[in-house]
C-alpha positions in Angstrom: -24.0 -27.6 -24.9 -26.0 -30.9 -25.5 -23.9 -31.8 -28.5 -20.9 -31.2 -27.1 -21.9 -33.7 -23.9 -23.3 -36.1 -26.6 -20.3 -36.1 -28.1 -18.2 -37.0 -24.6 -20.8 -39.5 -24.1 -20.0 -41.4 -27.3 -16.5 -41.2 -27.3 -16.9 -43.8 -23.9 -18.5 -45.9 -26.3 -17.4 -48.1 -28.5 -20.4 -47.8 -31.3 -19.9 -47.8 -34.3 -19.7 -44.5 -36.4 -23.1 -44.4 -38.3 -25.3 -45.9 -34.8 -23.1 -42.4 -33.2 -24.6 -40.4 -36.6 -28.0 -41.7 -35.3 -28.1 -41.2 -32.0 -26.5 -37.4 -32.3 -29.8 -36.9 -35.1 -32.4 -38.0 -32.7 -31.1 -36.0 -29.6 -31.1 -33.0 -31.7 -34.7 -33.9 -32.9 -35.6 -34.5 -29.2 -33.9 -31.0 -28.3 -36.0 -29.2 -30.2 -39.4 -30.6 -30.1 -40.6 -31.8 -26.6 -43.7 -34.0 -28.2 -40.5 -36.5 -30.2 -38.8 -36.1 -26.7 -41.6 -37.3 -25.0 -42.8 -40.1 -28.0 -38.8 -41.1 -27.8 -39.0 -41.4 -23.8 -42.2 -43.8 -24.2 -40.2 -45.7 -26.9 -37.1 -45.8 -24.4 -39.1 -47.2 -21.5 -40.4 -49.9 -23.5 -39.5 -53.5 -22.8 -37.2 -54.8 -25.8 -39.5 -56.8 -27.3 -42.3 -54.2 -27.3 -39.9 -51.8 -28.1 -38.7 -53.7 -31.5 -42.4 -53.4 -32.3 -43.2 -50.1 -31.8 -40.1 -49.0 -33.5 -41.1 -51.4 -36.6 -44.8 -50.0 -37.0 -43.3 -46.1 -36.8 -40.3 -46.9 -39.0 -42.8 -47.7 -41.7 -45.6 -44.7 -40.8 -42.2 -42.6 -41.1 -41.8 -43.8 -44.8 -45.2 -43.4 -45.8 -45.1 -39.6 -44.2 -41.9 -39.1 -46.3 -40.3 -38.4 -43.3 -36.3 -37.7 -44.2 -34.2 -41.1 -44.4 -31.8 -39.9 -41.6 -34.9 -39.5 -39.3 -36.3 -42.8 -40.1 -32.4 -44.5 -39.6 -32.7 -42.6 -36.2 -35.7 -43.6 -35.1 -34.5 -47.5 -36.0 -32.0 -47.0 -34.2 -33.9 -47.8 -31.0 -34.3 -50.8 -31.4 -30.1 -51.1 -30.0 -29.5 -51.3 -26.6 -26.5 -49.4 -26.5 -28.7 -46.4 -28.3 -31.2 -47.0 -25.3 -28.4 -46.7 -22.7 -26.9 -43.8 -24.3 -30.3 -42.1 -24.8 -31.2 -43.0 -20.7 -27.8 -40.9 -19.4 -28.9 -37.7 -21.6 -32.5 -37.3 -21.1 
């Protein structure tokens, strides 16, 4: 199962407990809807500085939409480089 191997994948790691949180919550977001897999791919192939960007101007769409908090925290979350690694060896 997906969780399971994300869960493997993180234990190599050495993140810290809430970026593992984060990461977990947007691969199941990404499991389950193809067009956040696909936004989330775009995001991933950025270059880090576009990337920061992007990731600032949909953090704070997110909050106006009311989207939950633990969404919002995952979608910030990209804005690491060890989320970005992790997030290129599972999708």
């Amino acid at each position: 199962m997906l969780i399971d191997s994300l869960r493997l994948l993180i234990s190599r790691e050495s993140s810290s407990q809430e970026e593992n949180e984060m990461f977990i919550t947007l691969m199941r977001v990404a499991q389950d809807d193809k067009k956040i897999r696909d936004q989330i791919m775009t995001i991933v192939n950025l270059e880090p500085v576009n990337r920061k960007k992007v990731v600032d101007l949909l953090v704070v769409y997110l909050k106006n939409k009311d989207a939950p908090d633990d969404f919002i925290n995952a979608i910030h979350s990209l804005e690491k480089e060890s989320v970005i690694r992790k997030i290129r060896e599972v999708l």
